[in-house]
C-alpha positions in Angstrom: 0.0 0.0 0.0 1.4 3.3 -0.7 1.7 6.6 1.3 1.4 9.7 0.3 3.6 11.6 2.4 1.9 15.3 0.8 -1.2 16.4 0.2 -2.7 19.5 1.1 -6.9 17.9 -0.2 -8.5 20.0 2.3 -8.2 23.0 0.1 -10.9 24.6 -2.0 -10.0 22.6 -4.9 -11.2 19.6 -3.7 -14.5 20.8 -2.1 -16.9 19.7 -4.6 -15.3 16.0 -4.9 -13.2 15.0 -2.0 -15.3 11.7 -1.4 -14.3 10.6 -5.0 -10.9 12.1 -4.7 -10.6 9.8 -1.9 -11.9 6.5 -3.4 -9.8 7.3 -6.7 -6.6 7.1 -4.1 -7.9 4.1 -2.4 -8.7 2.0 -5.6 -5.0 3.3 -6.8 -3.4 1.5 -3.7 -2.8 4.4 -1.4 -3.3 3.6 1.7 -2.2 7.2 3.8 -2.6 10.6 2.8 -0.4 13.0 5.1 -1.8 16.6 5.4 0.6 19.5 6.0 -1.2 22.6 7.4 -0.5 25.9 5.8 -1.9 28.6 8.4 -4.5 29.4 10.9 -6.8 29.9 7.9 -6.7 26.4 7.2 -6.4 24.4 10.3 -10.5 23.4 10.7 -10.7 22.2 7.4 -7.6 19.8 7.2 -9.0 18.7 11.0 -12.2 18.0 9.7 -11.2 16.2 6.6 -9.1 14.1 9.0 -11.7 13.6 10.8 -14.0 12.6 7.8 -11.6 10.1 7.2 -10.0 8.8 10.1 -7.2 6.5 9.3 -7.0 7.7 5.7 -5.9 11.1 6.4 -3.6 12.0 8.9 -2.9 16.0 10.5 0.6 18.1 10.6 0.6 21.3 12.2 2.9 24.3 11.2 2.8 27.7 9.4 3.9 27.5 5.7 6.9 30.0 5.0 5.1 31.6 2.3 2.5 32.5 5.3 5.2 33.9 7.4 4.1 37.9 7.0 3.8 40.5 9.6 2.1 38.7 12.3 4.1 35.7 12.1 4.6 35.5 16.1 0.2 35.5 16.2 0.5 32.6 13.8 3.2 31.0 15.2 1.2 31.2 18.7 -2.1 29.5 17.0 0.7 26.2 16.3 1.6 26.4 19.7 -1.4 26.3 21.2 -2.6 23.2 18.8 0.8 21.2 19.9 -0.2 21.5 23.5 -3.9 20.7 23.0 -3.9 17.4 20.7 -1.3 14.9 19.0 -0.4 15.5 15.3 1.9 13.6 13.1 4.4 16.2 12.3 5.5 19.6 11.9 4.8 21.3 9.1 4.3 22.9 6.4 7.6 24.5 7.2 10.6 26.2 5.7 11.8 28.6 3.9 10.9 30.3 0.3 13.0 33.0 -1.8 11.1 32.8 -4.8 7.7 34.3 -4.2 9.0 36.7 -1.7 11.9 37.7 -0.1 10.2 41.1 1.9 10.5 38.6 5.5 13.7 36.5 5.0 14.8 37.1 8.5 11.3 36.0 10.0 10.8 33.1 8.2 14.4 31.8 9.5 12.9 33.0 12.8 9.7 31.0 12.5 11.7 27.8 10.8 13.8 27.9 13.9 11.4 28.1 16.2 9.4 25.1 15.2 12.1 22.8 14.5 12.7 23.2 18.4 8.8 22.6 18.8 9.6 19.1 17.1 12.4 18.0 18.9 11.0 18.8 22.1 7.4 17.1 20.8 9.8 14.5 19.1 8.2 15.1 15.7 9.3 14.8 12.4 9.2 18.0 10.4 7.9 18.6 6.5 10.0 21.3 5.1 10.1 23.5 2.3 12.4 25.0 0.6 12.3 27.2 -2.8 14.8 28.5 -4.2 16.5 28.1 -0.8 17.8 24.7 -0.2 21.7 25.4 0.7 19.9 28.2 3.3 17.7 25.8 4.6 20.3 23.1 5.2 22.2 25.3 6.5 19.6 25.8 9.2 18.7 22.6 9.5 22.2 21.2 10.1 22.3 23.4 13.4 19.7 20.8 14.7 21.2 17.7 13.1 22.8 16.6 16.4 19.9 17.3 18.7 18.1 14.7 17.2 15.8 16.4 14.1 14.2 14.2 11.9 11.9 14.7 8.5 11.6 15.1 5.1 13.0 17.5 2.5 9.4 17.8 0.5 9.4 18.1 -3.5 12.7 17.6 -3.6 14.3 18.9 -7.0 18.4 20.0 -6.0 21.3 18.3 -6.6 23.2 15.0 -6.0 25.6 17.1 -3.9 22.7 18.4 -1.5 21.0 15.6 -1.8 23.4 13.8 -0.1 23.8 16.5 2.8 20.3 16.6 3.5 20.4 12.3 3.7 23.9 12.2 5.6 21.7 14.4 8.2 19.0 11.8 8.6 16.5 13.1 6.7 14.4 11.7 3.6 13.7 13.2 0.1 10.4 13.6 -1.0 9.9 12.8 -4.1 6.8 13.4 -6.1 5.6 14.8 -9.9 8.4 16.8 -10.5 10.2 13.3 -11.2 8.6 12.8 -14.3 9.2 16.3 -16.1 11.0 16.4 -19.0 13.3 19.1 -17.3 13.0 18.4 -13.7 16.2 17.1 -13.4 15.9 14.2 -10.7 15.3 11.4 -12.8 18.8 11.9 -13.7 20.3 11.9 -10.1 17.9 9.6 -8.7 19.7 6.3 -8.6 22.4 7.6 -6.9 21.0 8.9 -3.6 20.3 6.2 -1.4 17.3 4.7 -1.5 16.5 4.2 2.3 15.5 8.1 2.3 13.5 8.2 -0.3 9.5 8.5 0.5 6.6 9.9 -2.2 4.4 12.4 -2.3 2.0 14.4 -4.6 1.8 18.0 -3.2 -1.9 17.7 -4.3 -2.8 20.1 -5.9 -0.2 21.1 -6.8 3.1 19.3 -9.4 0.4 16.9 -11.1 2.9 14.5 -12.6 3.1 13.7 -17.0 0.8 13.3 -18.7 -1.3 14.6 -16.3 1.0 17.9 -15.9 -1.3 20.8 -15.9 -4.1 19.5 -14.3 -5.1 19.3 -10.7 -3.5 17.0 -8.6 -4.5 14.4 -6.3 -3.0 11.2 -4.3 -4.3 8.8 -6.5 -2.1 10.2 -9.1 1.2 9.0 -6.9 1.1 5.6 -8.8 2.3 7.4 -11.5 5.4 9.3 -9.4 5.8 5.1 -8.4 6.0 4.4 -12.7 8.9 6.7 -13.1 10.8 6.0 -9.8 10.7 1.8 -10.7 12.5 3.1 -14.0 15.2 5.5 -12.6 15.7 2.5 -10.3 15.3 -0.3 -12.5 12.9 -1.7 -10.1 9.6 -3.1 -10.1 6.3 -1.0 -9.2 5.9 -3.0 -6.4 9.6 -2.8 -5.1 9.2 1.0 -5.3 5.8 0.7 -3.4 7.1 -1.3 -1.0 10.0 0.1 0.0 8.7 3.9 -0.2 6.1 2.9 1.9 8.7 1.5 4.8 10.6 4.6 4.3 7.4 6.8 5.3 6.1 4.2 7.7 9.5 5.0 9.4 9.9 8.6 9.3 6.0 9.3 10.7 4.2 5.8 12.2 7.5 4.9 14.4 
């Protein structure tokens, strides 16, 4: 059964079809879907989906970088208070971003800090993002390496060389549509990272993978991120589905 390890189904886009969305991942073989918040805005929706579907879906808590604005402390108070009141699976959405905006740099390194100390005292994995930031993040990242940090690089899409610092620090590479773009670059570098830190994801709606590139996206759709991962890896579909899903299992179920 697979996991997607990134899905963010409780927004908008999904409203009008979530209970097919959902059977369309299920009949696909997916097993987990793993929701990363964004901001306050969006927390009672991805609690209710998780709700809706208990043991389907599965709740992270954190404030999204591209979030982080002028009232970042407010927001960053709203994750702290839904840490201390229930149990989520992780931390995140969080991370850094330098392509949409660059205007709070210094807070979103602030915010990033902050909850990457929220996980290890929680002992939760994080889900991090990084755009058009990746040597900065693990830069920031490797400051906790020895204190225990754990998670996942989401959408993955550097080099072999960071590749290989962000999994000599313990943490995994997700790895989702982007895989299967003529361009993206990772097919080629892909059977050289090791493949004990590698876990899948969609980023629903977001990265829909070919042919479907364009269109929405949704878990179901990670059987086709599994099509192009068994080829880079000269494995079978059911090699990549297996081991992906121990890789996940063991970052966020252990």
């Amino acid at each position: 059964m697979l996991i997607d390890t990134h899905a963010h189904i409780y927004l908008e886009e999904f409203e009008n079809d979530i209970d097919e969305v959902i059977q369309r991942a299920r009949h696909s073989g997916v097993e987990k879907i793993l929701l990363p918040n964004i901001d306050s805005q969006t927390i009672e929706q991805m609690l209710s989906l998780e709700n809706k579907y208990s043991g389907t879906c599965y709740s992270m808590i954190g404030l999204h970088p591209c979030s982080v604005k002028q009232d970042f402390m407010e927001e960053l108070n709203k994750v702290e208070h839904w840490l201390s009141k229930r149990k989520f699976l992780a931390i995140g959405e969080i991370g850094t971003d330098l392509y949409w905006d660059k205007t709070f740099w210094e807070e979103q390194k602030e915010a990033f800090i902050t909850q990457c100390e929220w996980a290890i005292q929680y002992n939760l994995p994080v889900a991090v993002h990084c755009r058009n930031s990746i040597d900065e993040t693990i830069e920031l990242v490797d400051a906790f390496s020895e204190k225990g940090l754990r998670g996942v690089f989401h959408c993955f899409t550097g080099t072999l060389d960071q590749a290989e610092k962000i999994t000599d620090m313990g943490f995994f590479l997700g790895i989702g549509g982007v895989v299967t773009f003529k361009n993206g670059g990772i097919d080629k570098i892909l059977h050289s990272i090791d493949r004990e830190r590698i876990i899948l994801e969609t980023d629903s709606p977001y990265l829909s993978p070919a042919p479907e590139r364009g269109k929405r996206n949704e878990p179901s759709k990670v059987a086709l991120v599994v099509k192009k991962v068994a080829e880079c890896l000269d494995l079978t579909d059911e090699q990549v589905t297996d081991l992906t899903t121990k890789n996940a299992n063991d970052l966020f179920f252990k």
